[in-house]
GULUMRO-451469 format. One record per residue (C-alpha): residue in one letter; x, y, z; residue number from 1. Coordinates in steps of 0.02 Angstrom, whole numbers. Layout:
BEGIN
+--------+--------+--------+--------+-----+
| residu |     xx |     yy |     zz | num |
+--------+--------+--------+--------+-----+
|      A |      X |      Y |      Z | NUM |
...
+--------+--------+--------+--------+-----+
END
This chain:
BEGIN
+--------+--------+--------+--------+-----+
| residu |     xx |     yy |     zz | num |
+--------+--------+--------+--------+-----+
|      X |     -2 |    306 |  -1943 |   1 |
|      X |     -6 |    348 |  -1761 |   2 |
|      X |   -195 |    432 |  -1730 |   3 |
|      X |   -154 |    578 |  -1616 |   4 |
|      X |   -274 |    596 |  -1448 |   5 |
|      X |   -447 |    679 |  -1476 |   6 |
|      X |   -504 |    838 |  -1359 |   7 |
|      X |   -600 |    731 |  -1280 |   8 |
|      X |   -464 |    630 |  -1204 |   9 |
|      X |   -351 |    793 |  -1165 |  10 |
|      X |   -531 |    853 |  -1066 |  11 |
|      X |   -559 |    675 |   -967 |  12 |
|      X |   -357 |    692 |   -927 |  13 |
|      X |   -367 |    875 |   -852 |  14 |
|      X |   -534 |    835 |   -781 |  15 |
|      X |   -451 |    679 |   -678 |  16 |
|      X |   -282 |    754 |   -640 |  17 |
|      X |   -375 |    894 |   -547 |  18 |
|      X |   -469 |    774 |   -457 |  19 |
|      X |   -319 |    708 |   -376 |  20 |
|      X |   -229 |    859 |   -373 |  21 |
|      X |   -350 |    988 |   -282 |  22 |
|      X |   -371 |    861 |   -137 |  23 |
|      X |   -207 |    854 |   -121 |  24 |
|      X |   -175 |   1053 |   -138 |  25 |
|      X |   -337 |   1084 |    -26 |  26 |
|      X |   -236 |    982 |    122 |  27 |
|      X |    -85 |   1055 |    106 |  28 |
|      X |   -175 |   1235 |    116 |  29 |
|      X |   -279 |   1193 |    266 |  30 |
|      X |   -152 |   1122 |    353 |  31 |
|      X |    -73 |   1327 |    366 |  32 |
|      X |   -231 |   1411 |    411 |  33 |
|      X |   -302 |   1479 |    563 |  34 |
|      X |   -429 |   1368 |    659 |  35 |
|      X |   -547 |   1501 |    631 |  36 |
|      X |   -496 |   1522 |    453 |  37 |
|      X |   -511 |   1337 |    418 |  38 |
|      X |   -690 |   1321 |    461 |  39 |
|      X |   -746 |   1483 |    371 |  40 |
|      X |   -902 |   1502 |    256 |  41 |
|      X |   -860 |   1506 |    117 |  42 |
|      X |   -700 |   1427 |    151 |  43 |
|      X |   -550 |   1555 |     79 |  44 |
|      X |   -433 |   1477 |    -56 |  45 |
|      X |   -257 |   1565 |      7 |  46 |
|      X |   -236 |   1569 |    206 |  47 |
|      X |   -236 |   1745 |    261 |  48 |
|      X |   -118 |   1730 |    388 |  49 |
|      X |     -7 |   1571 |    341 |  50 |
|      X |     40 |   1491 |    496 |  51 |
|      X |    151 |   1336 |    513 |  52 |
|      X |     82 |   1318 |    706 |  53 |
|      X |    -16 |   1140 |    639 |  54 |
|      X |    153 |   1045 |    579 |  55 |
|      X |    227 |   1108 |    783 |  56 |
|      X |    101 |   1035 |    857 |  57 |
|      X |    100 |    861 |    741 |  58 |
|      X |    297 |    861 |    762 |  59 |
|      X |    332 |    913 |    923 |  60 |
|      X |    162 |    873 |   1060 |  61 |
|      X |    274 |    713 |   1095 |  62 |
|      X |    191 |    576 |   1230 |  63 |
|      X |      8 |    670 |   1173 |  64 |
|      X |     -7 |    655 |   1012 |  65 |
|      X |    180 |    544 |    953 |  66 |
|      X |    133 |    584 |    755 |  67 |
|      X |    329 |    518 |    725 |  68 |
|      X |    324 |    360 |    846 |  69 |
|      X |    136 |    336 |    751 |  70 |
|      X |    233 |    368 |    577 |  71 |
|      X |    371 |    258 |    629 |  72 |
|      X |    281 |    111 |    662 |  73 |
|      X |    189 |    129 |    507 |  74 |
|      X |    328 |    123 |    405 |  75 |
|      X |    420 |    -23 |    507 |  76 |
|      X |    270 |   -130 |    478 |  77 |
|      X |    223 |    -72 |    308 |  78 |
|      X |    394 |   -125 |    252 |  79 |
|      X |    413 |   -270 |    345 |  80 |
|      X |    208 |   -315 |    270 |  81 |
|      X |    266 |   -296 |    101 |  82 |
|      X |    431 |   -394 |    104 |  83 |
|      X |    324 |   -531 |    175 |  84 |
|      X |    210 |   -517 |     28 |  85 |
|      X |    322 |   -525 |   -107 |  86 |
|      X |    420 |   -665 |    -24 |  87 |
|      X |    239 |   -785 |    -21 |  88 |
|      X |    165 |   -704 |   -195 |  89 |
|      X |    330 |   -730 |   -284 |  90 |
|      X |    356 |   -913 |   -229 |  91 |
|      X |    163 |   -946 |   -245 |  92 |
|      X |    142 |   -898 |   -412 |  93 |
|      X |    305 |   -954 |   -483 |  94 |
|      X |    226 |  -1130 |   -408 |  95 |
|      X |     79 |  -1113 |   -508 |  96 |
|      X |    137 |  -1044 |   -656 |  97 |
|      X |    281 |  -1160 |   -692 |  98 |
|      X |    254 |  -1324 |   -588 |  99 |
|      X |    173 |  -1459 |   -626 | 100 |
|      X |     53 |  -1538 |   -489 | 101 |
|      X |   -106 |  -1617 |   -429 | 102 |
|      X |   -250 |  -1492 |   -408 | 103 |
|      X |   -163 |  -1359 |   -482 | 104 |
|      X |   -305 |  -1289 |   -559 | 105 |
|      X |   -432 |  -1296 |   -418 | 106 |
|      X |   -302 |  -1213 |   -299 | 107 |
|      X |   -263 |  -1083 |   -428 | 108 |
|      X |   -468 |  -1079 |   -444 | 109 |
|      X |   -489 |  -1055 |   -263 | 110 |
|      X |   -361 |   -920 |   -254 | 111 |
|      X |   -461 |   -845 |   -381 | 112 |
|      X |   -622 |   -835 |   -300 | 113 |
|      X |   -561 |   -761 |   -122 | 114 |
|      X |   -539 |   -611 |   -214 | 115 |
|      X |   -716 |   -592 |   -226 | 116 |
|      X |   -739 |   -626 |    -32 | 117 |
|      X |   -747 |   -426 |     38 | 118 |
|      X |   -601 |   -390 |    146 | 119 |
|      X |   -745 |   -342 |    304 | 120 |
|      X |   -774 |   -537 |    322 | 121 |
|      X |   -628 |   -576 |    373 | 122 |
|      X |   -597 |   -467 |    513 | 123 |
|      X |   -675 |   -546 |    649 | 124 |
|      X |   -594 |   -711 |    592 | 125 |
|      X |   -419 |   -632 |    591 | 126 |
|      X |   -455 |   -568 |    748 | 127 |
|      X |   -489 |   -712 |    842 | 128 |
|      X |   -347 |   -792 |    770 | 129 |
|      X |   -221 |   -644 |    816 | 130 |
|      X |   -303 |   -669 |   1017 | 131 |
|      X |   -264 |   -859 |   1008 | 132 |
|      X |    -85 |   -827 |    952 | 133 |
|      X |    -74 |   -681 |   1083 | 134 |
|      X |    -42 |   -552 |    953 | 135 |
|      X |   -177 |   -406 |   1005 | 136 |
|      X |    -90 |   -249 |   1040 | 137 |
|      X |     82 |   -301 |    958 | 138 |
|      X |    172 |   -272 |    807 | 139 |
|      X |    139 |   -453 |    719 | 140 |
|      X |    -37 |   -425 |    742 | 141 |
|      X |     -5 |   -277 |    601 | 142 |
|      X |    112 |   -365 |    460 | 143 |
|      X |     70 |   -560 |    453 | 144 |
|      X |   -115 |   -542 |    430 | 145 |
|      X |   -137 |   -543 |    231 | 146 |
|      X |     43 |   -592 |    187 | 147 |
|      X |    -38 |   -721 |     86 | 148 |
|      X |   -143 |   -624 |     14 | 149 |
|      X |   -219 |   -692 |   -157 | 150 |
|      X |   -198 |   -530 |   -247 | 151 |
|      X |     -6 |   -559 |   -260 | 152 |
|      X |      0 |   -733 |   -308 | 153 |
|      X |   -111 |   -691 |   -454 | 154 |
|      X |    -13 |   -537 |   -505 | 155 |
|      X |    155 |   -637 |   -490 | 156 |
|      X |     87 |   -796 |   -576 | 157 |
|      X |     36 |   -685 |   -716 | 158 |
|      X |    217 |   -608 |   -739 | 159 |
|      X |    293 |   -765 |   -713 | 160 |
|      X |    185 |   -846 |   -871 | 161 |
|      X |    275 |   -704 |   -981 | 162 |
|      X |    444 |   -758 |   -945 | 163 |
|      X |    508 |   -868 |  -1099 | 164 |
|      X |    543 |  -1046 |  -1045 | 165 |
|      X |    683 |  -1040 |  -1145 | 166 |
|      X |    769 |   -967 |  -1010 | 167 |
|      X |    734 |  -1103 |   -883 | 168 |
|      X |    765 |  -1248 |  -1009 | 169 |
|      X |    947 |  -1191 |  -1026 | 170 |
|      X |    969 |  -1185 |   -859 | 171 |
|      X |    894 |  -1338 |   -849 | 172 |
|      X |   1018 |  -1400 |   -958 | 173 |
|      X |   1165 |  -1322 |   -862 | 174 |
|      X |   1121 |  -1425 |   -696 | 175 |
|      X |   1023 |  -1307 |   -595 | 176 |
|      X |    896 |  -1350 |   -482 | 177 |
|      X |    735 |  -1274 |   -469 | 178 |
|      X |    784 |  -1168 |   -317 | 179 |
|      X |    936 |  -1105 |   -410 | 180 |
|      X |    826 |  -1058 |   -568 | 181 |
|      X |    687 |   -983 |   -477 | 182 |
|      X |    820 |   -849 |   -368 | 183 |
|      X |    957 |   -825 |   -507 | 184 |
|      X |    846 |   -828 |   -659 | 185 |
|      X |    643 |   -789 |   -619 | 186 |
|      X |    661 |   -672 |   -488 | 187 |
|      X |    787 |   -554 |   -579 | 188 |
|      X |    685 |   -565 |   -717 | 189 |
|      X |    537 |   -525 |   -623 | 190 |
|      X |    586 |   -350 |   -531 | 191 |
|      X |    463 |   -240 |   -614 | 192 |
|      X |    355 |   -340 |   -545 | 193 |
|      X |    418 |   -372 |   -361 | 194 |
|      X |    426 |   -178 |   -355 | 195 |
|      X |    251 |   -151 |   -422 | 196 |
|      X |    193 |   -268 |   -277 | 197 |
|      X |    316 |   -218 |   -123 | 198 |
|      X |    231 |    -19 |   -189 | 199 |
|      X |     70 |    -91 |   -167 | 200 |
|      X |     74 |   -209 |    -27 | 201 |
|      X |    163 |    -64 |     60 | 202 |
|      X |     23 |     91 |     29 | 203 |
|      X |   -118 |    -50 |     81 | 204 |
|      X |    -35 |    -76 |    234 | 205 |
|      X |     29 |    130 |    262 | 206 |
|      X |   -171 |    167 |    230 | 207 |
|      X |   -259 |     40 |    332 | 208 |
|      X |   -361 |    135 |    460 | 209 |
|      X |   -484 |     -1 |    538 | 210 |
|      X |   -364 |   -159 |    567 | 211 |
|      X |   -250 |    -62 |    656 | 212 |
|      X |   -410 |     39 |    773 | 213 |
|      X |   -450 |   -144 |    775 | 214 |
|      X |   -326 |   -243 |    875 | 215 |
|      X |   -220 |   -100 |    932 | 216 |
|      X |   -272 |    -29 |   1101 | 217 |
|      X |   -116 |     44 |   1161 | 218 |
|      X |    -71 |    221 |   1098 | 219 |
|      X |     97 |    214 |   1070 | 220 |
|      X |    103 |     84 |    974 | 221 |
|      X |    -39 |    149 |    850 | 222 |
|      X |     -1 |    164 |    653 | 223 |
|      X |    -19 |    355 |    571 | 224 |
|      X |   -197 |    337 |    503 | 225 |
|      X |   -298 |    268 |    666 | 226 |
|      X |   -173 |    375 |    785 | 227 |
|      X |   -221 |    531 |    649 | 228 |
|      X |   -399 |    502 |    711 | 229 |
|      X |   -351 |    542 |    910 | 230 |
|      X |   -335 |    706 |    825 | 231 |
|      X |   -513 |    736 |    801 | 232 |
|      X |   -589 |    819 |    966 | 233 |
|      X |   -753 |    764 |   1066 | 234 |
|      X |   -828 |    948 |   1024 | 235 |
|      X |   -706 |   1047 |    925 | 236 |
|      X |   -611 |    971 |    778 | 237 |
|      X |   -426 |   1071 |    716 | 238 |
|      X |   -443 |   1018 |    564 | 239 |
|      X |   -251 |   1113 |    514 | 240 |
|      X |   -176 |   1017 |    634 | 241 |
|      X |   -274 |    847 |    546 | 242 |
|      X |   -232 |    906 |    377 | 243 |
|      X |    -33 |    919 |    440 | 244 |
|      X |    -49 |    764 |    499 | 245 |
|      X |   -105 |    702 |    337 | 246 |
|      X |      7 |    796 |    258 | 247 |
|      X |    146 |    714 |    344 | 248 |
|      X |     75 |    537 |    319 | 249 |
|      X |     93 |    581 |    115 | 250 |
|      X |    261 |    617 |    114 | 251 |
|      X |    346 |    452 |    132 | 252 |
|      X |    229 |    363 |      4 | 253 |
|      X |    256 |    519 |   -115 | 254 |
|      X |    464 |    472 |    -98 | 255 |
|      X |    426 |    308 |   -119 | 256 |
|      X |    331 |    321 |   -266 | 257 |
|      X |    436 |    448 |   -364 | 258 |
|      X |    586 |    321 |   -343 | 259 |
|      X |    487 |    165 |   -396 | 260 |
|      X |    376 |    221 |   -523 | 261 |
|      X |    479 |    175 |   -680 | 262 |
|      X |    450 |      2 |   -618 | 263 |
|      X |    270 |     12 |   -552 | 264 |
|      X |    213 |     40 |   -758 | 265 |
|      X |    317 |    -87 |   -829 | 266 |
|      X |    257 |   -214 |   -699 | 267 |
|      X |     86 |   -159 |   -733 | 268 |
|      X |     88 |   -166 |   -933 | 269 |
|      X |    206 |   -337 |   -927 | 270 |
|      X |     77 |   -425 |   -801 | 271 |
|      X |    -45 |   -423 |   -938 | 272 |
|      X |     30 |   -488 |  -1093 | 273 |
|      X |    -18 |   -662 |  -1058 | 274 |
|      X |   -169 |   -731 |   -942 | 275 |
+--------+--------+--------+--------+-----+
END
């Protein structure tokens, strides 16, 4: 008999829906006050005088503030940084979760442990390498770094070990190869997955705010978070106009989401059936 949730779980539910919903409200609303209004104490929950001045000035300052060049070129290399990673991750871990070869384990191991490295240590590293390859201040310089990232190999491999080998063995049988077996069989078995990762590989790269401030120096060709920060004033801060920029950065990973997220949970729960 299936034991029906406790208070306590309806509580700890409400308790962390609202604290990723009133965030999320609390930008929206500031984004349609008054300057004035936005830095009141105590700060009012309803804008007074609802004003839709912020989103003009984020959609239309052009060559000041270029919110939609800065929002273009976030999505052009957040998609192109994704498709990269699920191209290396799937290949990768269908490698080391079906093949057979020497040091397998200890590459698998080493994989492993660069998770544990914190992402700050490599920056410098990365950084260097993008000036050798005379990538600063270019668009490569956002989407190769981390393509290989060990985070999707794992999470592929993982799917990949849940796939019967039944399936491959019958193929096997039938003459294909292990190219043909891996793109006609694995992968369209595996698309939960491959849209769990292109979600996630994409919102990593959408949010990254100090790569980007990092070895980006022209403005123009800024992604949405760092160029949001230009926002921010030496001695006054409009913080409407910074929430509608925020605002606007949402929106696209909000679409994105709603259409994918069927696919996001099932990749999640199959990933873990077998380790």
């Amino acid at each position: 008999m299936r034991r029906r949730p406790s208070a306590a779980f309806w509580v700890m539910v409400v308790l962390l829906t609202l604290l990723v919903v009133v965030p999320l409200l609390w930008m929206v609303i500031t984004s349609f006050k008054s300057v004035g209004e936005a830095q009141a104490d105590p700060p009012t929950l309803i804008p007074q005088e609802p004003s839709g001045r912020a989103f003009g000035e984020v959609l239309t300052t052009g060559g000041q503030n270029p919110v939609l060049r800065w929002a273009l070129n976030s999505f052009a290399a957040a998609s192109l940084h994704a498709v990269l990673v699920v191209v290396v991750a799937s290949m990768a871990g269908y490698a080391l979760a079906r093949m057979e070869f020497r040091f397998k384990k200890f590459i698998f191991s080493f994989i492993l442990l660069t998770l544990f490295v914190p992402g700050f240590v490599f920056l410098m590293p990365n950084y260097l390498l993008m000036d050798n390859l005379g990538w600063l201040d270019t668009f490569w310089a956002l989407v190769v770094p981390g393509a290989a990232g060990a985070f999707g190999v794992f999470f592929m491999r993982q799917f990949f070990l849940a796939i019967p080998r039944e399936l491959e063995e019958v193929a096997l049988i039938d003459g294909a190869n292990a190219w043909t077996i891996f793109t006609r069989i694995i992968l369209p078995n595996a698309r939960p997955a491959l849209a769990t990762l292109t979600v996630l590989s994409f919102l990593a790269n959408w949010n990254d705010f100090v790569w980007p401030l990092f070895v980006l120096f022209s403005p123009e060709r800024l992604t949405l978070p760092a160029g949001l920060s230009l926002l921010q004033g030496a001695y006054t801060t409009d913080y409407p106009v910074i929430m509608a920029g925020a605002t606007v950065a949402a929106v696209p990973v909000l679409i994105l989401y709603v259409f994918v997220q069927r696919y996001v949970i099932e990749g999640v729960a199959r990933s873990g059936i077998k380790g």
